[in-house]
N, C-alpha and C positions, 0 to 999 in steps of 0.2 A: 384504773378507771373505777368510776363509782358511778352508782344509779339512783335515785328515787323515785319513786310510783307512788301517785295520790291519786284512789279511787274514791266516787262521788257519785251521790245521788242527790239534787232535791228537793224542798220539798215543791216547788214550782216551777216552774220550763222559764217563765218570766227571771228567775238568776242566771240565762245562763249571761245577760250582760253583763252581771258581775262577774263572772267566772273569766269573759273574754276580756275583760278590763285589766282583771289582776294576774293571768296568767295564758297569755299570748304567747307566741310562738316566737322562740329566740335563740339565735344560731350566734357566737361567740367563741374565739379561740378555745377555752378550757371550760365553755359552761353551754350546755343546749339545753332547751325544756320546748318541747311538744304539748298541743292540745288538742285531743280525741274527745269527739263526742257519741254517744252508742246508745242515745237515745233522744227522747224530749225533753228527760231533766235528768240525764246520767253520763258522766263519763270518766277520765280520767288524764294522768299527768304523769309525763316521765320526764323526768329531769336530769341527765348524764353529767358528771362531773369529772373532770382529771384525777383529782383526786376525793381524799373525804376531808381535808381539811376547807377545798373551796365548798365544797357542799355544805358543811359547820359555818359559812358565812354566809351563805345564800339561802336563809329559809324564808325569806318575805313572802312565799306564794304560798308554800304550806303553814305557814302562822295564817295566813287570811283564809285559807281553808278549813282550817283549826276553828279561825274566829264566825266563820257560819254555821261550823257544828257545834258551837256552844250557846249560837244563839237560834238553837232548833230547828235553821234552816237547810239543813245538811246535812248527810250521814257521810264521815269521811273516815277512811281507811287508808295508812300508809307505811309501805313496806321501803325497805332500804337495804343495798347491799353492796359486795365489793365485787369484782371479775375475779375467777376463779383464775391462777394461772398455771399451767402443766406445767 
């Protein structure tokens, strides 16, 4: 299993209908991604994957996330990792 998390701020409450646009909540065999909101203009995105090759195909939501923090309307931060297994 694999994860990714995209944390978000920005910089007006009036995006978050972009945010609910581009990254809605979706439940799928080998791909889920969540939308938490934990504020008026902040929240974040986890995105669970089977593995990490489907995740290396699925980054349409964090490119758009990307693309609002390059055009100053965002400050985004994202972490990614794998299940540790025992």
């Amino acid at each position: 299993m694999y994860g990714r998390n995209i944390n978000f701020t920005l910089l007006a409450p009036s995006l978050w209908a972009v945010v609910e646009a581009i990254a809605s909540n979706v439940e799928e065999e080998k791909y889920k991604r969540m939308l938490f909101k934990t504020g008026d203009n902040s929240g974040f995105i986890v995105e669970v994957f089977e593995n990490i090759s489907i995740a290396g195909k699925k980054i349409e939501t964090m490119k758009a996330l990307q693309g609002l923090s390059e055009q100053a309307m965002a400050k985004v931060s994202i972490q990614e990792g794998s299940v540790i297994k025992k």
